[in-house]
C-alpha positions in Angstrom: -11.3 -24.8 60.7 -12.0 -26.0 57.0 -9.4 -27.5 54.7 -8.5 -26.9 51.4 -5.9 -28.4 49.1 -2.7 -26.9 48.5 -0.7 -26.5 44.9 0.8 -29.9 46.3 -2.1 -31.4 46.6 -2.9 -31.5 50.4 -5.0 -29.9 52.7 -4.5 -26.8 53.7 -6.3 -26.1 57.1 -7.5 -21.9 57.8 -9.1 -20.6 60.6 -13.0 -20.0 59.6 -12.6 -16.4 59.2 -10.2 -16.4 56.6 -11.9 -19.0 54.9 -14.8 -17.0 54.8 -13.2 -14.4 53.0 -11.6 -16.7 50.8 -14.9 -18.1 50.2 -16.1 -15.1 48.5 -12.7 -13.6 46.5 -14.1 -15.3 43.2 -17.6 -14.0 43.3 -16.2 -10.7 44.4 -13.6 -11.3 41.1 -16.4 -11.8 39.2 -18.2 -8.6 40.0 -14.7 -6.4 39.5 -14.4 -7.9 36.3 -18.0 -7.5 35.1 -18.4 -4.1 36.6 -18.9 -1.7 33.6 -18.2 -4.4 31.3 -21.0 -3.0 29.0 -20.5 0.5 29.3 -16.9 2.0 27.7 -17.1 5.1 30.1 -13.7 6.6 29.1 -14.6 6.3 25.8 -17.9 8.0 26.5 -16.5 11.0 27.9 -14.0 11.9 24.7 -16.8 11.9 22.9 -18.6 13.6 25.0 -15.9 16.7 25.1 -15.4 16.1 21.1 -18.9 17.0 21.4 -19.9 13.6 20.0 -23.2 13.0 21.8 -24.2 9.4 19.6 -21.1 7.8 19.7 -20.8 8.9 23.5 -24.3 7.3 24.0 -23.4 4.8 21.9 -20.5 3.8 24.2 -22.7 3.8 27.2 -25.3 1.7 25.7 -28.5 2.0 26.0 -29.9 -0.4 28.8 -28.4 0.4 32.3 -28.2 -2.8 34.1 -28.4 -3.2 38.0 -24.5 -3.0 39.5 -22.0 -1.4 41.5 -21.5 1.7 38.8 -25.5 1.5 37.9 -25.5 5.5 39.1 -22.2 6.4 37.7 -23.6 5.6 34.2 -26.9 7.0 34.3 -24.9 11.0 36.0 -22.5 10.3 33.0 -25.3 9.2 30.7 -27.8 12.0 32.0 -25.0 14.9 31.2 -24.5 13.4 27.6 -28.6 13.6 26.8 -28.3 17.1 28.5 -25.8 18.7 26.5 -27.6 17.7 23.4 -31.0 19.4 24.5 -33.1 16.2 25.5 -33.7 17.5 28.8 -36.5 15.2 29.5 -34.2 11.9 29.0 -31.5 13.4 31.1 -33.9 14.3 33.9 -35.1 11.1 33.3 -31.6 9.2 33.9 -30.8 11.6 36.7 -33.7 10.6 38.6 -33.4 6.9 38.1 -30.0 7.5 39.8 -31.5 9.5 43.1 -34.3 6.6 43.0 -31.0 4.1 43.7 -29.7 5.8 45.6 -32.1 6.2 47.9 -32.0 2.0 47.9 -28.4 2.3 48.9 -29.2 4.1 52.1 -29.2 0.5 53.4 -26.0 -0.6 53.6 -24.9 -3.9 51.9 -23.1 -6.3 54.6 -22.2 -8.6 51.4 -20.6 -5.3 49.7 -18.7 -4.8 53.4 -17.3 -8.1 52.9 -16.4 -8.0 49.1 -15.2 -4.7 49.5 -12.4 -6.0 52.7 -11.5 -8.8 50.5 -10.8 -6.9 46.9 -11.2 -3.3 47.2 -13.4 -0.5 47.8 -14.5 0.0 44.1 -16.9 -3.7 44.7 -18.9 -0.8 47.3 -21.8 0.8 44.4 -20.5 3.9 43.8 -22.7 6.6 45.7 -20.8 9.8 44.8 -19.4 12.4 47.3 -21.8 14.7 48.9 -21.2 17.2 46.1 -22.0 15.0 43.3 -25.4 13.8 45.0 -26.2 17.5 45.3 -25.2 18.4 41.6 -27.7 15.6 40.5 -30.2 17.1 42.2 -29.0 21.0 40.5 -28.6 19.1 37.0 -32.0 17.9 37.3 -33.5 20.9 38.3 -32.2 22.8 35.1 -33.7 20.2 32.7 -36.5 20.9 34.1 -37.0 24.4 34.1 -35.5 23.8 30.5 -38.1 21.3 29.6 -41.4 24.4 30.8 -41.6 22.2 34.6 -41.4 24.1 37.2 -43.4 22.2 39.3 -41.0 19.4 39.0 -38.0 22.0 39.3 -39.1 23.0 42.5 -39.1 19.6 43.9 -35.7 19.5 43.1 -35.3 22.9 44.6 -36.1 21.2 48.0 -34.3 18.5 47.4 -30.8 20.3 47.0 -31.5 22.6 50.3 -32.7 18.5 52.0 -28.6 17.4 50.2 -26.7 19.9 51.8 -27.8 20.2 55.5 -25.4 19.6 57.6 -26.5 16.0 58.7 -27.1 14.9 55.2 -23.8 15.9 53.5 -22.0 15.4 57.1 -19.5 17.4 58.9 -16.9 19.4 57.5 -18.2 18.6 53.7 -17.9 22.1 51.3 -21.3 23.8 51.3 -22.3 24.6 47.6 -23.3 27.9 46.6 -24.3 27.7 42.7 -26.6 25.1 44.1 -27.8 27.2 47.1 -28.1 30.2 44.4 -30.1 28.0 41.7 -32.9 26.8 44.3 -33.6 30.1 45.6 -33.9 31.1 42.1 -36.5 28.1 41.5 -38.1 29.2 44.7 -38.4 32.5 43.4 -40.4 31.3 40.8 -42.6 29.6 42.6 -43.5 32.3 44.7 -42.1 31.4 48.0 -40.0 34.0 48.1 -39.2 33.7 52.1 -37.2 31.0 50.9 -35.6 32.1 48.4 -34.9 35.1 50.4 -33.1 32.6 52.7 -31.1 30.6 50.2 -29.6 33.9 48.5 -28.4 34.5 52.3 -26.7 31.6 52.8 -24.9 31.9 49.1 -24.0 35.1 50.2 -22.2 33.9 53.2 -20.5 31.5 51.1 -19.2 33.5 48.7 -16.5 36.3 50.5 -15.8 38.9 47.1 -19.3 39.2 46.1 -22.9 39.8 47.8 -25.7 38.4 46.6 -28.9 40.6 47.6 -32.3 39.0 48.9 -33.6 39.4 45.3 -30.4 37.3 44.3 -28.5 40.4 42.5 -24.8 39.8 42.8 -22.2 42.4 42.6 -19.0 43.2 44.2 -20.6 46.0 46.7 -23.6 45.7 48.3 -24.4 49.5 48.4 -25.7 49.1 44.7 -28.4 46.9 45.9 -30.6 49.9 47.5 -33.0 49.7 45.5 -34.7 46.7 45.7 -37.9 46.8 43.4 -37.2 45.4 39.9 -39.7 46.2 36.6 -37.3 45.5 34.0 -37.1 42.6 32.1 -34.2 40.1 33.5 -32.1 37.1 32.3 -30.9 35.3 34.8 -28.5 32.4 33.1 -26.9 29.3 34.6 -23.4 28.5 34.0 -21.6 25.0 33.4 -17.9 26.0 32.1 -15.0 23.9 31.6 -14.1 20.4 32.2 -14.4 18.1 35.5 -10.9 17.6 37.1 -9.2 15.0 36.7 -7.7 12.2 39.5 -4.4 13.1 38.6 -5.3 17.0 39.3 -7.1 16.1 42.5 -3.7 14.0 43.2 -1.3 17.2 42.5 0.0 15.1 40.0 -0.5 17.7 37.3 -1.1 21.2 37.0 -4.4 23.0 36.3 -5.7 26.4 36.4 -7.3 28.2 39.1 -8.5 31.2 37.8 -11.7 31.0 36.0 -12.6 32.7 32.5 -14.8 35.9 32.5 -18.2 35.7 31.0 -19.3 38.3 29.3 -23.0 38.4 28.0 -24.0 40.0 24.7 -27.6 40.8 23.1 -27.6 42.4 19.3 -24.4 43.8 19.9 -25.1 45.2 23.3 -22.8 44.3 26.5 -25.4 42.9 29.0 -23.5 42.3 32.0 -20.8 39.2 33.3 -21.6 36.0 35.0 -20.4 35.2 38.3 -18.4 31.9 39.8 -20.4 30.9 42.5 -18.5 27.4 42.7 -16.1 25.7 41.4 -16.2 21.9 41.3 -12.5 21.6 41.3 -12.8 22.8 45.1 -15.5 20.9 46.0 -13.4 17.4 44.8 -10.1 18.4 46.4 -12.2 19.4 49.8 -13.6 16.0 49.7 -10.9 14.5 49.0 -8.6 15.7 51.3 -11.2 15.3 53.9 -12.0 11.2 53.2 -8.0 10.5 52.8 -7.4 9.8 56.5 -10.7 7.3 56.7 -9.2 5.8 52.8 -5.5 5.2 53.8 -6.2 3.8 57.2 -9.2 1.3 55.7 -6.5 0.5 52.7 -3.6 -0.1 55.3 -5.9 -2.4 57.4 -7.4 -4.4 54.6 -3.7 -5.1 53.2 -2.6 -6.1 56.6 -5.4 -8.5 56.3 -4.9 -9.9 53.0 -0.8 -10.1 54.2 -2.1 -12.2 57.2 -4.1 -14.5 55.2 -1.0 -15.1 52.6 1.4 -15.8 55.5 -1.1 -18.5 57.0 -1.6 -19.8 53.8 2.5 -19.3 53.3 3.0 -21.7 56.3 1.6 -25.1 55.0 2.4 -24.2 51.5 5.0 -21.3 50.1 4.2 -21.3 46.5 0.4 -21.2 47.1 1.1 -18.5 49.9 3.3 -16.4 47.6 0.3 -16.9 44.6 -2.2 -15.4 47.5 -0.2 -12.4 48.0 0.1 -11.3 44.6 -3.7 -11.7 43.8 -4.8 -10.1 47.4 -2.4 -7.1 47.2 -0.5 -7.2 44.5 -3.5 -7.8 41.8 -6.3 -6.6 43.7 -5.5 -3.7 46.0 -6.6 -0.4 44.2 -7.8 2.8 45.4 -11.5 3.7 44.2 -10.9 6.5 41.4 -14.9 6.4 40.2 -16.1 10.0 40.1 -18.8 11.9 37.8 -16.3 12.9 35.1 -18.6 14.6 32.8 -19.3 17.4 35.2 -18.0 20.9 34.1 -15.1 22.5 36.5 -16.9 26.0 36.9 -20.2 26.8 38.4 -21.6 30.2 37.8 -24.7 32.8 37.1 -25.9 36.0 35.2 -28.4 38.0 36.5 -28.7 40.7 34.1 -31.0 43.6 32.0 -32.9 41.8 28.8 -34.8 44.1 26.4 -37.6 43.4 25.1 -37.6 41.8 21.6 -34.3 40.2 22.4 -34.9 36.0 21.2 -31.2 35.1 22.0 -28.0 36.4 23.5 -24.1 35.4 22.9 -21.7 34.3 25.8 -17.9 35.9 25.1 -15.2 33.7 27.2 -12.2 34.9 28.3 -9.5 33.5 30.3 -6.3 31.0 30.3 -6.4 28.2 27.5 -9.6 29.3 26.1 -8.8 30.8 22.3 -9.2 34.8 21.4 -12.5 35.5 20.4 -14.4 32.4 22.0 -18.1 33.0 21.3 -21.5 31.3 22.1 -24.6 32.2 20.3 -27.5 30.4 22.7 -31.3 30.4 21.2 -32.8 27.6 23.6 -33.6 27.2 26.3 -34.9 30.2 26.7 -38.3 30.1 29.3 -39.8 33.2 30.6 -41.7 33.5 33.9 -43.0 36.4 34.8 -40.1 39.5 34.0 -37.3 36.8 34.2 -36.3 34.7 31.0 -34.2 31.8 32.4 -31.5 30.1 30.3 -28.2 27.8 30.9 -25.2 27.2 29.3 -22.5 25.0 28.6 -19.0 25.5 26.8 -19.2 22.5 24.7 -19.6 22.0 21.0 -23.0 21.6 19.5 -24.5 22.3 23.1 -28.1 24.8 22.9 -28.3 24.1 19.3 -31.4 21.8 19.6 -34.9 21.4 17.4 -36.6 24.5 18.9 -37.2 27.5 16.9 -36.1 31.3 18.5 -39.2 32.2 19.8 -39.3 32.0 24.0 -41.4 29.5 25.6 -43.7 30.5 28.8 -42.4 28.5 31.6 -46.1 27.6 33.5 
């Protein structure tokens, strides 16, 4: 056992194990103090939604130093360089964050202990199995954005890799926007048996709608008979709405679950709608639900621990015990809250006609909250492969109104 003194002034003798843990309480302090210190996430995100990009930035800062919320920052920080068309530095962050990731695949005894002693928020965040295969989808649309396909089929692999079932484990929700957008990629690249297979699986994902092998969605899959395609196609990617919050996830407020209609536009023309293929509202309370017996019995047994070392504590001295109790539980014990926040709620596609000539193309919204007449006029990016001009939006202000001209690129 090893002594140490009491508010009186004596020795106060614990068993080893609680003085280990004792031992490291003030470096694991330190590191729940400092965590984030230079990085004003909340502040960040309004911005971000006010459509602010520089003062969001700004907030974030712009060196990412090594820590617990090190991949929080650069998703959050990624999503903010995204939305203002620099699709290179967002790709950039995004896969910074996979590269740690991939480091944390070892697990941290140290964090074990820290976390037992504080809370779970001294763990580096990792992200649910959703938000690791998001990264991965996010990535992949910079860089068909940024002309790389090469690049965006890597990522293409890597989101199919993400959501087998031994990698985003048992019972975790299957993602179909993410299914749909790396058979797309695939598409592209020519390996079209693969594609073929990841429009299969989307379709089994997603009960009201088919998807066909050449990824056509519609409500009946009669329509799909004819399965050669000539015409020119735009097939645009979806990011509507914003992330829900804790308090939603919580049922501590309300939120909607129907999402808005998407309706596609070219010189007057109606195009065709997008389709929901996901919505990450679903994919958050599926997780969550699913983790809360593992949280609340790792919570109960790590304040029964933190009670046990008050009371011994308590025994040879009652106001040092009582102090103890309120720093273990009462100061320290809080649920772990971190989650991507900058993602959008809605997760969806367009696969429609595009004539010839066209150089851009308005989105119409319609739905619950979102004002009469809600237009988006989108010039960039705009890439064409082949017969398909690729594109992706998102409802935020100032997003797609970047330094390119009209004129589409060639995606190579």
């Amino acid at each position: 056992m090893s002594p140490f003194l009491s508010s009186a002034g004596k020795a106060v003798v614990l068993p080893h194990s609680f003085r280990c843990c004792l031992n490291v309480l003030p470096v694991a302090v330190c590191l729940l103090l400092t965590s984030c210190a230079n990085h004003d996430l909340p502040e960040a995100r309004s911005a971000f939604y006010q459509g602010n990009y520089e003062l969001a930035k700004a907030e974030i800062g712009a060196e990412i130093l090594a820590g617990k919320d090190a991949v929080l920052v650069l998703m959050e920080r990624g999503t903010v360089y995204q939305a203002e068309g620099e699709y290179e530095k967002s790709a950039m962050d995004f896969i910074r964050a996979n590269d740690i990731l991939a480091l944390l695949e070892t697990y941290s005894v140290s964090e074990g202990v820290e976390s037992w002693v504080v809370n779970d928020t001294l763990y580096s965040f990792e992200g649910a199995p959703f938000e690791q295969t998001i990264l991965h989808s996010m990535t992949a649309l910079n860089h068909l954005a940024s002309n790389n396909l090469q690049d965006g089929g890597v990522e293409a692999r890597r989101i199919i890799h993400s959501l087998r079932l031994e990698e985003r484990g048992e019972d975790y929700p299957d993602d179909a926007f993410s299914r749909y957008l790396a058979a797309f990629i695939l598409e592209m690249t020519g390996d079209l048996p693969n594609a073929e297979a990841q429009y299969i699986v989307a379709d089994e994902l997603l009960p009201d709608y088919s998807i066909d092998k050449r990824g056509r969605i519609g409500g009946d899959p009669e329509q799909f008979s004819d399965t050669s395609v000539t015409e020119r196609e735009l097939v645009c990617f979806f990011l509507l709405g914003r992330s829900p919050s804790m308090r939603e996830l919580r049922g501590e407020s309300s939120h909607s679950f129907f999402p808005p209609r998407i309706q596609l536009y070219g010189e007057g023309r109606h195009l065709g709608d997008a389709t929901v293929l996901s919505s990450v509202y679903d994919l958050a309370f599926s997780t969550w639900n699913l983790e809360a017996p593992a949280r609340l019995a790792k919570m109960v047994a790590r304040i029964a621990a933190k009670e046990a070392v008050a009371r011994k504590i308590e025994e040879q001295d009652a106001a040092l015990g009582a102090l103890a109790r309120i720093v273990l539980i009462g100061m320290l014990e809080r649920p772990d809250f971190r989650r991507w926040e900058t993602l959008p709620r809605w997760l969806a596609v367009a696969r429609v006609p595009y004539p010839e000539g066209l150089t851009s193309f308005e989105v119409r919204l319609h739905g619950e909250g979102i004002p009469v007449g809600t237009t988006y006029p989108v010039q960039r990016p705009l890439v064409q492969h082949g017969n398909v001009v690729f594109s992706f939006v998102r409802d935020l202000p100032g997003f797609n109104s970047g330094k390119r001209d009209k004129e589409i690129d060639k995606l190579h």
